[in-house]
C-alpha positions as CSV (number, residue, x, y, z in Angstrom):
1,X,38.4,150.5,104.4
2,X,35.8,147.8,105.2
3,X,36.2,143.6,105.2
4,X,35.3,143.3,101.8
5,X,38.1,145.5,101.0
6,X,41.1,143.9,102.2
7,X,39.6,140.7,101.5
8,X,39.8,141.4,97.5
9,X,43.2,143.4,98.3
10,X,44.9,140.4,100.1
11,X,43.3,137.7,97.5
12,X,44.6,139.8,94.8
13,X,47.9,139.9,96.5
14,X,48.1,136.2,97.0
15,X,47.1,135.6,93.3
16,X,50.1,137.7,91.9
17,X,52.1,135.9,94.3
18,X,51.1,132.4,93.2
19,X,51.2,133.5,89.4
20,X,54.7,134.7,90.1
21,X,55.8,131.3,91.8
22,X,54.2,129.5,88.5
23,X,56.3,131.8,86.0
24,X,59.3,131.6,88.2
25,X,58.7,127.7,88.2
26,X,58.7,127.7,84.5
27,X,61.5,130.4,83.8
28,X,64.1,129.0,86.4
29,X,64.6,125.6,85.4
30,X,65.1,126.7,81.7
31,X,67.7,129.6,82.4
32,X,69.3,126.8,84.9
33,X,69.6,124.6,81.8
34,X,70.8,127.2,79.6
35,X,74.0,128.4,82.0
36,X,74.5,124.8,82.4
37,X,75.2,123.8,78.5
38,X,76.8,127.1,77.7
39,X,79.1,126.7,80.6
40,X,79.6,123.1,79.7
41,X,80.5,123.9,75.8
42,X,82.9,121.4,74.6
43,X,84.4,121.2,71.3
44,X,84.4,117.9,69.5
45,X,87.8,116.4,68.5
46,X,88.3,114.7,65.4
47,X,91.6,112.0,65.3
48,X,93.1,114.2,62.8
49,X,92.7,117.3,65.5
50,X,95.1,114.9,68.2
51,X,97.7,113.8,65.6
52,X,101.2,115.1,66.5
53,X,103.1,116.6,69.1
54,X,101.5,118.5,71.6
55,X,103.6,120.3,74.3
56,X,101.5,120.7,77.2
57,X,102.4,123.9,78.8
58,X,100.7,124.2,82.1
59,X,98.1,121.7,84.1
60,X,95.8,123.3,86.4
61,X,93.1,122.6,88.7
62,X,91.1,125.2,87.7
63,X,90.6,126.8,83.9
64,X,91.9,130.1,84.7
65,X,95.8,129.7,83.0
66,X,97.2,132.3,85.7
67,X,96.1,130.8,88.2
68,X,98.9,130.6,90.9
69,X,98.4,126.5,90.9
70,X,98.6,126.5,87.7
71,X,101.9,124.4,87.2
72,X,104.5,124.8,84.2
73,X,105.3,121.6,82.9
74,X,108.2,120.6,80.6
75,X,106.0,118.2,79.3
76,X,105.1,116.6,75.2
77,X,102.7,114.2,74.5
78,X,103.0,112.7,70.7
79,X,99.5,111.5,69.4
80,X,100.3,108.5,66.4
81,X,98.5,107.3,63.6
82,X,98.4,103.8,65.4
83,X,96.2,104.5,68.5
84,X,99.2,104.9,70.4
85,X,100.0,108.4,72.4
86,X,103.3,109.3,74.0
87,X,104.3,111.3,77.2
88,X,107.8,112.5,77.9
89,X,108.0,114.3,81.0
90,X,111.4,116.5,82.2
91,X,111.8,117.7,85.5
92,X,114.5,120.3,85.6
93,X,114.1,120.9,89.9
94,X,117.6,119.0,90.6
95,X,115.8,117.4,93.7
96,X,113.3,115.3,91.8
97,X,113.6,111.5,91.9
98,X,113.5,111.0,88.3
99,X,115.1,113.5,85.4
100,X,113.1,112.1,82.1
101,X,109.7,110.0,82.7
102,X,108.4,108.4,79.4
103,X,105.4,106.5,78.8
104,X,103.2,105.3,76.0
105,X,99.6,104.6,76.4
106,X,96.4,103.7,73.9
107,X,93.7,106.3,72.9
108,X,91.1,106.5,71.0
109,X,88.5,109.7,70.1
110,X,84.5,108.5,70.2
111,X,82.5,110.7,69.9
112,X,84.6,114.0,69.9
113,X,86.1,112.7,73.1
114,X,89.4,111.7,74.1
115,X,89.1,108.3,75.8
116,X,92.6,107.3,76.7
117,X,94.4,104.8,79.2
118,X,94.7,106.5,82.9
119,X,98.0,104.6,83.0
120,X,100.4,102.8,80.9
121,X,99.7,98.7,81.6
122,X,96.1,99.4,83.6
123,X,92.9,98.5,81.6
124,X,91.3,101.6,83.4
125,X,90.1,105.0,81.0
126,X,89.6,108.6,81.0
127,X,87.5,110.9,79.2
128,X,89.0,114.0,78.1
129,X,87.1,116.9,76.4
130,X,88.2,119.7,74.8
131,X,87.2,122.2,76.7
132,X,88.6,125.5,74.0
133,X,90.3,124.8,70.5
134,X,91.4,127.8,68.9
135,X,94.2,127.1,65.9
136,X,97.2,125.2,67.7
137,X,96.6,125.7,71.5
138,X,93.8,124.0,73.4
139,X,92.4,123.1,77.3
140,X,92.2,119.5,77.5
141,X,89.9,118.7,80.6
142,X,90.6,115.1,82.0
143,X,89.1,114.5,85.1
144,X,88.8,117.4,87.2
145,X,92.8,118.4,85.6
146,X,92.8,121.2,82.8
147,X,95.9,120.7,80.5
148,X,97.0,123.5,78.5
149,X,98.5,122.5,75.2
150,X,100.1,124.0,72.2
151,X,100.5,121.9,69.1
152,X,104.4,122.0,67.8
């Protein structure tokens, strides 16, 4: 093998190289983009999807329902005509502070969001997206707190 040789082997080398880098430049960003709105999918809620009862059956800091932190809440939140959503919360564990914890706050859906008070009295909001709809259950996502809900 003479000079000339490796020279055209190690340029041609370097070219496929390069080209790579350029299609990987090009393809990465878009497949980056792509997991990021498919894992993102949210589904948009309508004021007539909210209205009711909705018995939220676990809260969890992750999706996953089974997850072991995922706690079991004796909880209903009642969604009126009127703008107005109520919470009624039961603690059964005979150590809690407080047996029945009731509270009414304002919402209102823009566009296919949930935008509701954080408290009862506070002029400070949350966002909540519907992370899955399916019939009457859903994963309301509020923060960085999934709440898993079934519609009565």
């Amino acid at each position: 093998m003479n000079q000339n040789d490796f020279t055209w082997y190690n340029s041609s080398f370097i070219n496929i190289l390069l080209g790579s880098k350029m299609y990987l430049k090009k393809i990465i960003p878009t497949l980056l983009m792509a997991l990021a709105f498919s894992a993102n999918a949210e589904v948009p809620l309508t004021k007539a999807d909210l209205l009711g009862e909705w018995k939220v059956d676990k809260e969890s800091l992750t999706r996953n329902v089974d997850d072991d932190v995922a706690a079991d809440l004796n909880t209903t939140w009642t969604f009126l005509e009127n703008g107005i959503m109520e919470g009624v919360s039961i603690d059964t564990n005979k150590h809690a502070r407080i047996g029945k914890l009731q509270a009414s706050v304002k919402y209102r859906v823009e566009e296919g969001k949930l935008v509701k008070q954080a408290a009862p009295g506070r002029s400070k909001e949350e966002t909540c997206v519907a992370d899955t709809k399916e019939g009457n259950k859903m994963i309301l996502k509020c923060g960085n707190i999934y709440f898993f809900m079934t519609k009565q």
